[in-house]
C-alpha positions as CSV (number, residue, x, y, z in Angstrom):
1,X,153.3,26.7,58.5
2,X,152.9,25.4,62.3
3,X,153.7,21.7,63.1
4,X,150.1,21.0,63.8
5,X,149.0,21.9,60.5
6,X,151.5,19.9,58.3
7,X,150.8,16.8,60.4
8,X,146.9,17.3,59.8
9,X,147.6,17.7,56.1
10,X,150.3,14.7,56.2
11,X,147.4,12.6,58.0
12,X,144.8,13.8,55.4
13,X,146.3,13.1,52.3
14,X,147.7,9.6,53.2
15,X,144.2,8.8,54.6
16,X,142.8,10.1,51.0
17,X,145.2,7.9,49.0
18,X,144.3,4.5,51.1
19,X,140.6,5.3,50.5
20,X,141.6,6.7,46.7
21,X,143.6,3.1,46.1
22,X,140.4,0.9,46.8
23,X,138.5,2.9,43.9
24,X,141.1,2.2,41.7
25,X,141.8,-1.5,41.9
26,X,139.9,-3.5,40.0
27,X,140.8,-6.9,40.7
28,X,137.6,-8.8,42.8
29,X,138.2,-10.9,46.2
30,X,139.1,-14.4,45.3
31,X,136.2,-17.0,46.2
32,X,137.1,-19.5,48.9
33,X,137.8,-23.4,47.9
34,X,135.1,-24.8,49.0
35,X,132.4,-22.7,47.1
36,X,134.5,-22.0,43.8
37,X,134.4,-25.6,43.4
38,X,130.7,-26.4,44.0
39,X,129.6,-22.9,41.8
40,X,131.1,-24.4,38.9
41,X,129.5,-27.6,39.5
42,X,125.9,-26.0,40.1
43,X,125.5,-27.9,43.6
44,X,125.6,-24.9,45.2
45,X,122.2,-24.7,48.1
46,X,120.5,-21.6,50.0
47,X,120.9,-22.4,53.8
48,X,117.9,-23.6,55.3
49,X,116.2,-20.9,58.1
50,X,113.6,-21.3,60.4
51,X,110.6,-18.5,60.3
52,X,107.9,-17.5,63.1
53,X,105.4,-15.2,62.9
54,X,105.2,-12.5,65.8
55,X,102.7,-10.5,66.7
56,X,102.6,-7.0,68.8
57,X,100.8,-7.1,72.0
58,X,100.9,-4.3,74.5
59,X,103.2,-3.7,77.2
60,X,103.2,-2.2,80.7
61,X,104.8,1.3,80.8
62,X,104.8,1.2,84.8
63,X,108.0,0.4,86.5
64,X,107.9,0.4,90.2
65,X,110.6,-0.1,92.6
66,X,110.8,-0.6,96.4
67,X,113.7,0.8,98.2
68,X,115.7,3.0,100.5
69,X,117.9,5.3,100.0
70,X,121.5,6.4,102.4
71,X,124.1,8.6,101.8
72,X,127.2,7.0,100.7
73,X,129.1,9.4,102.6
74,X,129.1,12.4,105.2
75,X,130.6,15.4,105.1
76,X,131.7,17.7,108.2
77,X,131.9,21.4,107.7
78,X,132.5,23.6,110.2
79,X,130.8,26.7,110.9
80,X,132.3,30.0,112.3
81,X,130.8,32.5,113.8
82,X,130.6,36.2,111.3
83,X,132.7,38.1,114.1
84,X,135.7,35.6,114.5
85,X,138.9,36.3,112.6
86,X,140.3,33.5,110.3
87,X,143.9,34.7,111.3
């Protein structure tokens, strides 16, 4: 089997056993201080949001520009003529 190939495999199966070990566990995430304590006691609020209604207008799908354009660089090639020898 070529190197190449055993790394992949290598790679593959301990990526497949890291993704495999979160399926198994099944202990939850612990909840933080501050809300364990106030979920117990029933004090716990929804945050307060602010709404607005939008509404869809239409928008101009012109874009025009002014400008000029310049080359950002020259180039120099030189010609020879068909008879001459490149000797």
């Amino acid at each position: 089997m070529k190197k190449s190939v055993a790394v992949a495999l290598v790679l593959l199966l301990s990526v497949a056993l890291w993704i495999g070990s979160g399926f198994l566990s099944d202990s939850k995430p612990p909840m933080p201080a501050e809300t364990a304590s106030t979920a117990s006691a029933g004090l716990l609020h929804p945050p307060s949001v602010q709404v607005e209604t939008l509404r869809a207008g239409s928008v101009a799908q012109v874009l025009q520009l002014m400008g000029v354009t310049a080359p950002r660089r020259q180039v120099h090639v030189p010609a020879r003529p068909k008879a001459q020898s490149l000797r």
